[in-house]
C-alpha positions as CSV (number, residue, x, y, z in Angstrom):
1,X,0.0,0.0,0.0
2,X,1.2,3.4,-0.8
3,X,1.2,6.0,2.2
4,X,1.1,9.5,0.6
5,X,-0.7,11.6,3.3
6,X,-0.8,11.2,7.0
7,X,-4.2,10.0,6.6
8,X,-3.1,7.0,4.7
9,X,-0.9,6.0,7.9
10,X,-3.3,6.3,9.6
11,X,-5.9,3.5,8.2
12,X,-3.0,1.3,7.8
13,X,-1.7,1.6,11.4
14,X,-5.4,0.5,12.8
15,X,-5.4,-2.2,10.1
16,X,-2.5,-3.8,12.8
17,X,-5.2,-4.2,14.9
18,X,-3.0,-3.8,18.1
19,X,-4.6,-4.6,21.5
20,X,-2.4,-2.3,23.0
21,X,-2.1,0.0,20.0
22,X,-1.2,3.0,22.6
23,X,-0.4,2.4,26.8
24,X,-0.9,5.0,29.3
25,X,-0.5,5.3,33.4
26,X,-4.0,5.0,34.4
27,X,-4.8,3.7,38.4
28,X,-1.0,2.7,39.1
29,X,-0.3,1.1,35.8
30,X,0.0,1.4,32.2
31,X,-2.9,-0.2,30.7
32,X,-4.0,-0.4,26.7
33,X,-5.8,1.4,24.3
34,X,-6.4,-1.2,21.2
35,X,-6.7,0.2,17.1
36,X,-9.7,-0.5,17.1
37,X,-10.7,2.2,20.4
38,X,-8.1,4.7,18.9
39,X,-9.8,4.7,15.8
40,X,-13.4,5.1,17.6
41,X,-11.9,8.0,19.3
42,X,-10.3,9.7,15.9
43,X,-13.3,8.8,13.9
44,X,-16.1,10.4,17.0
45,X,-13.5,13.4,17.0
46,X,-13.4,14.4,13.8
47,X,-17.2,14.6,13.4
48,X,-17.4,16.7,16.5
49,X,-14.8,19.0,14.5
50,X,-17.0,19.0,11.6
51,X,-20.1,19.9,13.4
52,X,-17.7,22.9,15.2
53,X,-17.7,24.1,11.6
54,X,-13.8,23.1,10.9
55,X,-12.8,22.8,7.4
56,X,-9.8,21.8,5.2
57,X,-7.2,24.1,5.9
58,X,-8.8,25.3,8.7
59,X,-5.9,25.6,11.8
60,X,-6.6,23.6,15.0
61,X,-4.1,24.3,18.1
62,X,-3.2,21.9,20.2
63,X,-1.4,22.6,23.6
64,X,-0.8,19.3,25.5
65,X,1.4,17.3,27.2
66,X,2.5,13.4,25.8
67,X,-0.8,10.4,26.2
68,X,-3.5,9.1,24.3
69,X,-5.5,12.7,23.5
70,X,-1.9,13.6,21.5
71,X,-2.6,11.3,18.9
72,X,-6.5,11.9,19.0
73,X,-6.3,15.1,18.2
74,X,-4.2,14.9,16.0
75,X,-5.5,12.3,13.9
76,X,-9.0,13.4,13.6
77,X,-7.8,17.1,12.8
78,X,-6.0,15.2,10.0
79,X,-9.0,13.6,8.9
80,X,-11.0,16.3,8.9
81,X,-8.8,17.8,6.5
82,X,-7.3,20.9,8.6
83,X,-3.7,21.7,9.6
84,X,-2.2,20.5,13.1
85,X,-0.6,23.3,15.1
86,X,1.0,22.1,18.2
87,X,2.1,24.5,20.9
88,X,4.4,23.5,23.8
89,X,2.5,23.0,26.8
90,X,5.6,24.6,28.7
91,X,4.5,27.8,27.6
92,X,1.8,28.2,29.9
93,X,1.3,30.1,32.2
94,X,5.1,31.3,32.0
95,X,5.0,32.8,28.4
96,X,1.5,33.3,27.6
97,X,2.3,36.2,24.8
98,X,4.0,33.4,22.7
99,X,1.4,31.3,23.1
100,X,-1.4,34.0,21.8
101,X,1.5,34.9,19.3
102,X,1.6,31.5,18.2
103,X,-2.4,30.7,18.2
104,X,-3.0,34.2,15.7
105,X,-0.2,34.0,13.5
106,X,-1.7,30.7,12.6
107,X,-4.9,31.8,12.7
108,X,-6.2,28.9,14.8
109,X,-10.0,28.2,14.8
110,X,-10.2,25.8,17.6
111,X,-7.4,25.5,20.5
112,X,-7.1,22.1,22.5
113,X,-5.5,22.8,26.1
114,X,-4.7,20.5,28.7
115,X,-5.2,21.5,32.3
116,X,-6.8,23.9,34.0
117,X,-4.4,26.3,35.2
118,X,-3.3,27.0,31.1
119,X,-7.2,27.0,30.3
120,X,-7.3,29.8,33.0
121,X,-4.7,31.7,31.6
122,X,-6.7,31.4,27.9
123,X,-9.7,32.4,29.4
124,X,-8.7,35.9,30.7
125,X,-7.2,36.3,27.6
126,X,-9.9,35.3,25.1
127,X,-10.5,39.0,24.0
128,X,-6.5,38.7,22.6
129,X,-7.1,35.2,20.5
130,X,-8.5,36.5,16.9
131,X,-9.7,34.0,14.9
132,X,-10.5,31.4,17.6
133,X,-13.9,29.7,17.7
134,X,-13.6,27.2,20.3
135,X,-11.3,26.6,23.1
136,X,-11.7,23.0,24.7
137,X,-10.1,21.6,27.5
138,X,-8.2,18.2,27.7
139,X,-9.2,17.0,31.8
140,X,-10.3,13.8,32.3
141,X,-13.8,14.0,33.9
142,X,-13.8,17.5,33.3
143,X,-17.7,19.2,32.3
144,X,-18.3,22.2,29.8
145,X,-17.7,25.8,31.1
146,X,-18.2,29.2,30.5
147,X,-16.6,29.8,27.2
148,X,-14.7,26.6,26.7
149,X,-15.8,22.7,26.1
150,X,-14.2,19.4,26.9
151,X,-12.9,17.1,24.7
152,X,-14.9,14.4,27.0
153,X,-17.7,15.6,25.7
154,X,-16.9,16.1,22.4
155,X,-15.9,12.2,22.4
156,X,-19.6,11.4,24.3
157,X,-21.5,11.1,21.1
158,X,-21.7,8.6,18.7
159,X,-19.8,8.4,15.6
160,X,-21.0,9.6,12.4
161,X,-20.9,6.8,9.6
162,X,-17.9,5.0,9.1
163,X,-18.6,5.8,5.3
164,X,-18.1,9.3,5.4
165,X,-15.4,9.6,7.6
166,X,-13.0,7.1,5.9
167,X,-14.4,8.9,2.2
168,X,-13.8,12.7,4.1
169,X,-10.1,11.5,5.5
170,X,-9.4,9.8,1.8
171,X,-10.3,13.4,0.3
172,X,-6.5,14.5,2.1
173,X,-4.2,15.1,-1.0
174,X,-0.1,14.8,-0.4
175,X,0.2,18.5,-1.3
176,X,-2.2,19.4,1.6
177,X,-1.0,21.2,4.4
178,X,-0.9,18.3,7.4
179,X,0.7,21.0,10.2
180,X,2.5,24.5,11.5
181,X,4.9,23.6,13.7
182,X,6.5,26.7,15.1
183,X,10.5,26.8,16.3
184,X,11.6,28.0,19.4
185,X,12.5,31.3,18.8
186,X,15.9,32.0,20.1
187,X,16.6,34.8,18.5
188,X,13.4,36.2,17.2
189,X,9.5,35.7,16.9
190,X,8.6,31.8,16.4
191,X,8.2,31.0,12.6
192,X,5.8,28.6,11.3
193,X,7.4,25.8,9.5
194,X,4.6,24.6,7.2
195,X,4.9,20.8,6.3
196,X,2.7,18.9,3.9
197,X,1.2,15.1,4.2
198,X,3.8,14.3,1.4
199,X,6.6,15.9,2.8
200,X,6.2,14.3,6.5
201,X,5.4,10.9,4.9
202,X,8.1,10.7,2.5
203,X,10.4,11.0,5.9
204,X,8.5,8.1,7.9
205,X,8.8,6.1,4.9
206,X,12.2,6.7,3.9
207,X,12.9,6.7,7.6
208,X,12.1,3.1,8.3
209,X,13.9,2.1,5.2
210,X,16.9,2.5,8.0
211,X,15.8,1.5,11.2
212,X,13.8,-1.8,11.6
213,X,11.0,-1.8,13.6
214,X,9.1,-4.9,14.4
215,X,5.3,-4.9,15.0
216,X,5.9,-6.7,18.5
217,X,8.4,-3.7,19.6
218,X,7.3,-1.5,22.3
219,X,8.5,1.9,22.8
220,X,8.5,4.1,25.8
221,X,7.6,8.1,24.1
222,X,9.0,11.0,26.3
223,X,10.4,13.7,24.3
224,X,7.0,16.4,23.5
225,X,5.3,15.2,20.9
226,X,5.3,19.2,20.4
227,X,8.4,19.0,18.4
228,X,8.6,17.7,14.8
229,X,11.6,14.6,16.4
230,X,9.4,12.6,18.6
231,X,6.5,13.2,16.3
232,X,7.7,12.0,13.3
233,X,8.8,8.9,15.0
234,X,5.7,8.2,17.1
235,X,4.2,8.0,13.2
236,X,6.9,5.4,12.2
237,X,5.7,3.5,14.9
238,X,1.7,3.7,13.8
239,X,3.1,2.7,10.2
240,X,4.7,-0.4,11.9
241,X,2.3,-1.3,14.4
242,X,4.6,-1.0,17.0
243,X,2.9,-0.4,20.6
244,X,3.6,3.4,21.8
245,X,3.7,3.7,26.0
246,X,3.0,7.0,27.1
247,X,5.9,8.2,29.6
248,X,4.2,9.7,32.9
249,X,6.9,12.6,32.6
250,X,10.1,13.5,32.0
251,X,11.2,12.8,35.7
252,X,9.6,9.2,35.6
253,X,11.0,7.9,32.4
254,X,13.5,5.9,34.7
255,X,10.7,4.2,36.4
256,X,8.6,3.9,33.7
257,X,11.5,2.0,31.6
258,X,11.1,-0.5,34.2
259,X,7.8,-0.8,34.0
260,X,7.5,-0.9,30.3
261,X,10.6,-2.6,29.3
262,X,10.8,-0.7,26.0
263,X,13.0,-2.6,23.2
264,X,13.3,0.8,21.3
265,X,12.9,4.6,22.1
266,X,14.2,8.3,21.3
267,X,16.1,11.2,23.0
268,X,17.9,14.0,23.5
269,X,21.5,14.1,24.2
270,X,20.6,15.6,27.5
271,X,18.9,12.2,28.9
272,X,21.9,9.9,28.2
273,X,24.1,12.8,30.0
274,X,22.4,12.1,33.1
275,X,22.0,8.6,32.8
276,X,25.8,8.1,32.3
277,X,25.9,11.0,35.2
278,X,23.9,8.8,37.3
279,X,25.8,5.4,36.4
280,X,29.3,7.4,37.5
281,X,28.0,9.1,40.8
282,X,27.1,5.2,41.9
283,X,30.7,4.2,41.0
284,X,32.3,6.6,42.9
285,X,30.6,5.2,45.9
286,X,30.8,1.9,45.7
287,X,34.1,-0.2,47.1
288,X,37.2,0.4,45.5
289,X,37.2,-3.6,44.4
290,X,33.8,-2.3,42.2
291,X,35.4,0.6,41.0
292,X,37.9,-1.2,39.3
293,X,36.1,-3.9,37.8
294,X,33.9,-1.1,36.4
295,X,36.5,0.4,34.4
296,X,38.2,-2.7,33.7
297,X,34.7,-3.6,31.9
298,X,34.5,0.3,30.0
299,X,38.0,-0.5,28.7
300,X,36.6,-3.7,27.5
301,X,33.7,-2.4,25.7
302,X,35.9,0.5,24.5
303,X,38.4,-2.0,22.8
304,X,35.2,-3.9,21.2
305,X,33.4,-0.8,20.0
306,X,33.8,-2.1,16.2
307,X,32.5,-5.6,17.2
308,X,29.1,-3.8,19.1
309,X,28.7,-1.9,16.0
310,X,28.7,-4.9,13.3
311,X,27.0,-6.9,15.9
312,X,29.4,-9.5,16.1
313,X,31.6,-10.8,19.2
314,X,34.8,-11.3,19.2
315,X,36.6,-14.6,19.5
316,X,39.4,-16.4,22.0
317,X,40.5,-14.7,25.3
318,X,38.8,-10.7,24.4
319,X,35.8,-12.7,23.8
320,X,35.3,-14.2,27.0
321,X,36.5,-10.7,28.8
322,X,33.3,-9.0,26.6
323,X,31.3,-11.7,28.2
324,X,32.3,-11.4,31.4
325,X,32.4,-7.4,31.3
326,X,28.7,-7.9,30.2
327,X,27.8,-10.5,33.2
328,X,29.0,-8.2,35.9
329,X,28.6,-4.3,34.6
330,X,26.6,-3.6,31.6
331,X,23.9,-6.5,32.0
332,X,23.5,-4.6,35.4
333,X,23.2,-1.1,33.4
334,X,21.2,-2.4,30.7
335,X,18.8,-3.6,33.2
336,X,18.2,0.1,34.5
337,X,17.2,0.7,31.4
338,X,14.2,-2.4,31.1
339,X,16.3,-5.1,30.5
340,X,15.0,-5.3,26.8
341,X,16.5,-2.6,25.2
342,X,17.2,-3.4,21.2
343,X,18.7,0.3,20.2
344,X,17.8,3.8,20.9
345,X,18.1,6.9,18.7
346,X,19.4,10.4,19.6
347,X,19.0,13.9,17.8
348,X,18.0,17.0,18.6
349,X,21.4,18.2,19.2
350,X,24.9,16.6,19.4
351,X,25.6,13.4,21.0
352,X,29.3,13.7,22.7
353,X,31.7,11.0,20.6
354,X,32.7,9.9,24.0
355,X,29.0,9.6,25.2
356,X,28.2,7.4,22.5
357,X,31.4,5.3,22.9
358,X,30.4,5.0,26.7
359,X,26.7,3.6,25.5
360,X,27.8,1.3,22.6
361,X,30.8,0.2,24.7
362,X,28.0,-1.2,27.1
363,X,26.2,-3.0,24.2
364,X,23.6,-0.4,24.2
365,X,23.7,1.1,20.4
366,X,22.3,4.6,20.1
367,X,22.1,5.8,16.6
368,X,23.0,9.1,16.6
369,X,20.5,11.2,13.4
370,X,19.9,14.9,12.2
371,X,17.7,16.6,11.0
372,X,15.5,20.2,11.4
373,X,11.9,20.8,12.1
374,X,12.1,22.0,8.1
375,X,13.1,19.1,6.9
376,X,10.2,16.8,8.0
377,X,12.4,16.6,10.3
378,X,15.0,13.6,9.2
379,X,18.6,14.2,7.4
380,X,20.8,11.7,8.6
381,X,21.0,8.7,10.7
382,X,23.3,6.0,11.6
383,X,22.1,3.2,10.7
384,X,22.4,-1.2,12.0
385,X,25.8,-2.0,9.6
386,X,26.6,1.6,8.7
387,X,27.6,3.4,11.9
388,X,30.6,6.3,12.7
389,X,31.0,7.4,15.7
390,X,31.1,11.0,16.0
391,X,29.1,11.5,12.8
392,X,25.2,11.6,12.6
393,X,25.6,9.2,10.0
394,X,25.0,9.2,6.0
395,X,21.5,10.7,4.0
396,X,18.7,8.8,4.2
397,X,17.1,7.9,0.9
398,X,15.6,10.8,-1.4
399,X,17.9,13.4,0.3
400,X,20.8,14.9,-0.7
401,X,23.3,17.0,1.0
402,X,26.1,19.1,-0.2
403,X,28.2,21.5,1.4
404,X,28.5,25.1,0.4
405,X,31.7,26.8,0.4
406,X,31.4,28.6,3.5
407,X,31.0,24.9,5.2
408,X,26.7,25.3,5.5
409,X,24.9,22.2,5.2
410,X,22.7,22.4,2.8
411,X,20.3,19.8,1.8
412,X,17.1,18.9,-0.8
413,X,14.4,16.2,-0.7
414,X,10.5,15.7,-0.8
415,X,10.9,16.4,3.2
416,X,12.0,19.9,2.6
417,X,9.5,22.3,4.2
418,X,7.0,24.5,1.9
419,X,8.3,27.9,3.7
420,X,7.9,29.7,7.0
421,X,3.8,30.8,7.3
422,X,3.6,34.4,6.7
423,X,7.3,35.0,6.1
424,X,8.4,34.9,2.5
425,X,11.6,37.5,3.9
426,X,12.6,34.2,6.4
427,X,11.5,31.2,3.3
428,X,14.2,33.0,0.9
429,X,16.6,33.2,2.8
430,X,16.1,29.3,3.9
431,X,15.8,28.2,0.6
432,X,17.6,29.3,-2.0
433,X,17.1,27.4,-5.6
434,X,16.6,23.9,-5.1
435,X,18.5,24.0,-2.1
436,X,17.6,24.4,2.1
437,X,20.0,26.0,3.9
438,X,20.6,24.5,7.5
439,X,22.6,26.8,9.5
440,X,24.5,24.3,10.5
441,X,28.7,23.8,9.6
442,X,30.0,20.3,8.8
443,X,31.7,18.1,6.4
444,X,30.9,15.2,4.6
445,X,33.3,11.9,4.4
446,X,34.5,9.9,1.4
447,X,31.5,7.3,2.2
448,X,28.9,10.3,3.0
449,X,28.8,10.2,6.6
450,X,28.0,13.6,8.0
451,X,30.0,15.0,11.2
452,X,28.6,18.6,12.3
453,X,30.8,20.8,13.5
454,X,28.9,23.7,14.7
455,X,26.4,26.3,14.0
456,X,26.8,28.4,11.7
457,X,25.3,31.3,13.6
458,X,26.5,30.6,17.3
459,X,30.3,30.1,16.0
460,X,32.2,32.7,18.4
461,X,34.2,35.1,16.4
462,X,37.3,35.9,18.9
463,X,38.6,39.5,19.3
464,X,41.5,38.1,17.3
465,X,39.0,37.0,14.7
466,X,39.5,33.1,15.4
467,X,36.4,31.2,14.8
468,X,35.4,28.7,17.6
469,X,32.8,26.3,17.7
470,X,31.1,26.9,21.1
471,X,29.7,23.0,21.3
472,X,33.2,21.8,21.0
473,X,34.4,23.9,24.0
474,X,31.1,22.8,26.0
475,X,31.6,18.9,25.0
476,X,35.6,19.4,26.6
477,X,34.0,20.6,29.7
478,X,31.3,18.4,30.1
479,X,34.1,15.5,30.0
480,X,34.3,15.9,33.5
481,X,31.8,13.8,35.7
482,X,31.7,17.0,38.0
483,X,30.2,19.5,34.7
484,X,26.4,18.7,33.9
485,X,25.8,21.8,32.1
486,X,28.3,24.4,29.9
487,X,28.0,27.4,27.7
488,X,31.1,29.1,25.9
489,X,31.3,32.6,25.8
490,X,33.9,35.2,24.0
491,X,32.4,36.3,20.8
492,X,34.4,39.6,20.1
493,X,36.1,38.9,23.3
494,X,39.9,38.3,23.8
495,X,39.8,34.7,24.9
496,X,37.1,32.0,26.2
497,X,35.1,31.7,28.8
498,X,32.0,29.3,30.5
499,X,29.4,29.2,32.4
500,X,29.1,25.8,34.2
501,X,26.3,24.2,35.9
502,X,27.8,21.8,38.7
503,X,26.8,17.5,38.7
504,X,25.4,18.3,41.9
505,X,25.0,14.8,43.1
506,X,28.7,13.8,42.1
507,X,30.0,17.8,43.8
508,X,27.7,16.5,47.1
509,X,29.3,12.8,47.5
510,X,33.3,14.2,46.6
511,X,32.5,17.3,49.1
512,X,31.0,14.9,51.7
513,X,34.6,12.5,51.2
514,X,36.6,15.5,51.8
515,X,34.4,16.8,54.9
516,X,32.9,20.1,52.7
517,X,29.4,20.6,54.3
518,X,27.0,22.8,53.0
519,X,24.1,23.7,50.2
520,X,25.0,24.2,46.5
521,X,25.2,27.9,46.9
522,X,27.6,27.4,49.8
523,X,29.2,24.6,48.0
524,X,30.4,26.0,45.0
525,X,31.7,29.4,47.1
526,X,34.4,26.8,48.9
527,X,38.1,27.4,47.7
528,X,38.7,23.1,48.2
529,X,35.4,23.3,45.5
530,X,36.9,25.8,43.1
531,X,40.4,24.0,43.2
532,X,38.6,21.2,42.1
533,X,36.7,23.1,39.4
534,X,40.3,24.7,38.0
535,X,41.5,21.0,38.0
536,X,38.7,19.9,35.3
537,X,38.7,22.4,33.3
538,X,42.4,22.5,32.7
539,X,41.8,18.4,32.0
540,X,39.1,19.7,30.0
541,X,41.3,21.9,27.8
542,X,43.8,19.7,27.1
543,X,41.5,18.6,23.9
544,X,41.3,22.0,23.0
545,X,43.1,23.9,20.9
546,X,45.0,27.1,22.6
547,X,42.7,29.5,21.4
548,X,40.2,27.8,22.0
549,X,40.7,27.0,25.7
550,X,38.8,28.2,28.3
551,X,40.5,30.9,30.7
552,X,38.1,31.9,33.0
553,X,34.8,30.6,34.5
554,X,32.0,30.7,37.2
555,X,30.0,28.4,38.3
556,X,26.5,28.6,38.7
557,X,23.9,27.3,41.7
558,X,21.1,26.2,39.1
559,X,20.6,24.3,36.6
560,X,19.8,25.0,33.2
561,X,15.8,24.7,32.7
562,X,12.9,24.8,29.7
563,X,11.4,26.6,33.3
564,X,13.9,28.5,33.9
565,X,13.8,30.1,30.1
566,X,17.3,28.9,28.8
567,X,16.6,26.0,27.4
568,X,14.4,24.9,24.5
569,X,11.9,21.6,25.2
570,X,14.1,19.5,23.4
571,X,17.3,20.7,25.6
572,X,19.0,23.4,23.4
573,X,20.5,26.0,24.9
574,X,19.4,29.9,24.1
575,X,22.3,31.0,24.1
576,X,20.6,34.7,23.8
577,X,18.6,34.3,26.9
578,X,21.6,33.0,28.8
579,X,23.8,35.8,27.7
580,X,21.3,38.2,28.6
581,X,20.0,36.4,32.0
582,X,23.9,36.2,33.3
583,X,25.3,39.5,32.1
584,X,26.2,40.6,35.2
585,X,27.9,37.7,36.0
586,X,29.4,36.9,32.5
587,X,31.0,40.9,33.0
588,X,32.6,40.5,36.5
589,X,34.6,37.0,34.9
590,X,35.9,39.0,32.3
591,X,36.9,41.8,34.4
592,X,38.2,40.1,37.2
593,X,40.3,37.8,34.9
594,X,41.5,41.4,33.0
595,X,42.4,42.7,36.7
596,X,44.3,39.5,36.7
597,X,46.1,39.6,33.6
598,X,47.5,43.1,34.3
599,X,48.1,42.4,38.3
């Protein structure tokens, strides 16, 4: 069968007729919703839609966090023939002037929102939202209000004829707009990156043309369905009738791996960092006996990296040390982790070569990909058979890549976006000819494996006009088991500097060995603390060149956060809102290290 629109994926997922199509936490444990429910829901949905008066083309918002009304929604706004605009539930109530930015630039009709406190927020500022119709809430037992419905109720009716909803979804052409999704906005007002059925399903399909997925997999989804990444994957698993199991949150996808023993899922680089943060800060407090069969077993897996990749063991004496490496250490890690864990997949932003090393060396393979929210949103991917590490591996199939003279990727394919919603300034500029620009700097192999090397509008330009790539300098420091979090600094600046965000529960357990007491605040004002700080980052520097080293640096009480305003949902950093956020701070390290220089 052909699968041309999103609507075509859709039939042919609920012809796997799954029993446990989707899996939620519901009453203490994740139970099933089959095809043949999910397709109830969809097909009660999108008459409800209808009867609001939504048409093809018409935009319906969606605000909501990961479970079974994601796909709901989404499906039946499909069906009807209208575009899907999702809106990071993260917004609300911190940011609601993106939010109403988001909901009239698109001109939504109709605005799902999940929870009350973000329905408040909508409410009071109903007079502000344009075009919209309807506003309905996503609460489970939740009853019709004042100026808003639920979509319980819109799902308490019966369905209209089978006939006419399959014939209306059918109607769907590839060149129809499937969804908006808008980008973070680090530098300037969210644009709306307008993706067809064809474009999105070209990706899926050409996706899983790379990565095999069985129809008895289970995955464990976590990153916001919000974002084109997750998204796009969550629909290669409909395609393939693999069964998708809700994560509770963020915070509980450790204990929600062990109770869905997922055999496949996708992340962020940021996830694996704390995971392999996690795995370190136990070693360094178990017995020195421990210790050292732990890194005996790393060494191991390092040596065997090539064998992990092809799959293959290797044979005499090395083979019995994999084996036993596996027995005592990384059997023990890949239980954490469900026990069942086939591969996982990273993108979103760089994986660390020495991350994945770490991972594959335990005989968990993470395929590192790339992609954009323009491109549908797959580039790249490493692939079972074809995998280098520090690159985010070849094309996959219909795309091409090239890179321009200045080093930009640039990159063509069905996937390729139609433009930015609104903003023909912002579509020229992305695409130029036949060919998207990225934004991103890299260089492609002899067998056309890609290896990004930076942005190509956060490189720092040194006083001295050097170029440095800031995620090199902030993969050095984060090297150290004490760094969780960096950000270079010195564009037009005479040397390098970073912001670091301490591994507070590795700075806790080496302060409590050397007798340090105190809170993180207190903590990271100790001189013992900041001698240990000066230590990592000169080890930290030695795998950088000298001009791009880092000479001076603070360290900070607080995390990083999507809360907090400097990160994206998918764990970027805005480097604009950090700059601005720690001025002060980013100031007095530059001038006390001058006062220094000329002391």
């Amino acid at each position: 069968m052909t699968i041309s629109t999103l609507t075509d994926l859709f039939f042919a997922a609920m012809d796997h007729d799954k029993p446990n199509c989707l899996q939620s936490k519901r009453d203490g444990r994740f139970q099933p919703l089959s095809s043949r429910e999910l397709r109830q829901r969809v097909q009660i949905l999108t008459a409800a839609l209808v009867e609001l008066g939504v048409e093809p083309g018409d935009r319906v918002a969606l605000m909501a966090e990961n479970g079974l009304h994601w796909p709901t929604v989404d499906f039946a706004t499909l069906c009807a023939g209208a575009i899907q605009v999702p809106i990071y539930p993260t917004l609300l109530p911190d940011d609601p002037d993106q939010t109403l930015y988001i909901a009239n630039d698109c001109g939504a009709k109709v605005l799902f929102v999940q929870g009350r406190e973000r329905l408040e927020v909508l409410l009071e500022r109903r007079a502000e939202l344009r075009a919209l119709q309807h506003l309905i809430l996503i609460e489970e037992g939740a009853s019709p209000g004042p100026g808003y419905d639920t979509l319980d109720n819109l799902l308490d009716r019966e369905a209209g004829a089978s006939d006419d909803f399959e014939q209306r979804a059918r109607q769907v052409a590839p060149d129809d707009l499937a969804t908006f999704i808008y980008t973070s906005g680090t530098t300037s007002n969210p644009k709306g990156v307008m993706l067809t059925h064809g474009n999105i399903t070209s990706n899926v399909v050409d996706g899983l043309r790379c990565i095999d997925l069985q129809p008895d997999t289970v995955a464990l989804s976590f990153l916001p369905l919000s974002h084109s990444f997750e998204r796009a994957v969550d629909y290669m698993y409909f395609l393939q009738g693999v069964s998708i199991a809700y994560a509770e949150s963020i915070p509980q996808v450790g204990a929600n791996m062990m109770e869905v023993q997922p055999q496949v899922f996708v992340s962020v680089p940021r996830v694996y960092e704390k995971v392999q943060a996690k795995i370190y800060d136990g070693v360094s407090q178990a017995p020195a006996l421990r210790q050292k069969i732990f890194h005996w077993a790393v060494a191991v897996g390092a040596r065997n990296l090539q064998h992990r990749m092809d799959r293959t063991r290797p044979g005499g004496l090395e083979g019995i040390k994999l084996s036993l490496a596996d027995k005592l250490v990384f059997g023990k890690i890949r239980e954490r982790i469900g026990g069942r864990l086939v591969f996982a997949i990273s993108g979103g932003a760089p994986l660390g070569k020495e991350l994945a090393e770490f991972f594959w060396g335990a005989g968990i393979p993470i395929y590192e990909g790339y992609g954009l929210t323009e491109t549908s949103p797959v580039l790249t991917v490493n692939r079972p058979g074809r995998v280098r590490m520090g690159s985010v591996g070849p094309a996959i199939p219909n795309v091409e890549l090239k890179i321009a003279d200045d080093g930009e990727i640039l990159a063509r394919g069905p996937n390729v976006m139609q433009g930015y919603f609104n903003n023909e300034t912002a579509t020229a500029e992305a695409i130029q000819g036949e060919w998207f620009h990225t934004g991103d700097i890299g260089v492609l192999d002899d067998d056309g494996f890609l290896f990004i090397t930076d942005r190509k509008k956060e490189l720092i330009v040194s006083a001295y006009g050097k170029n440095v790539p800031p995620a090199k300098v902030e993969e050095a420091m984060k090297s150290s088991r004490f760094i969780s979090q960096a950000v270079a600094l010195g564009d037009k600046r005479k040397f390098i500097a970073a912001l670091l965000v301490p591994n507070f529960e590795a700075l806790q357990a080496w302060a409590t060995s050397e007798g340090l007491s105190g809170g993180e605040a207190e903590l990271i004002e100790q001189n013992a603390v900041r001698e240990l700080f000066a230590r990592e980052v000169e080890a930290g520097n030695e795998r950088l060149a000298p001009y791009e080293e880092v000479r001076a640096w603070t360290l900070l009480p607080t995390e990083f956060s999507i809360e907090g305003g400097e990160l994206t949902p998918t764990q970027k950093i805005k480097r604009r809102i950090v700059n601005e956020k720690y001025a002060e701070q980013i100031d007095a390290m530059y001038a006390a290290a001058a006062r220094a220089h000329h002391s």
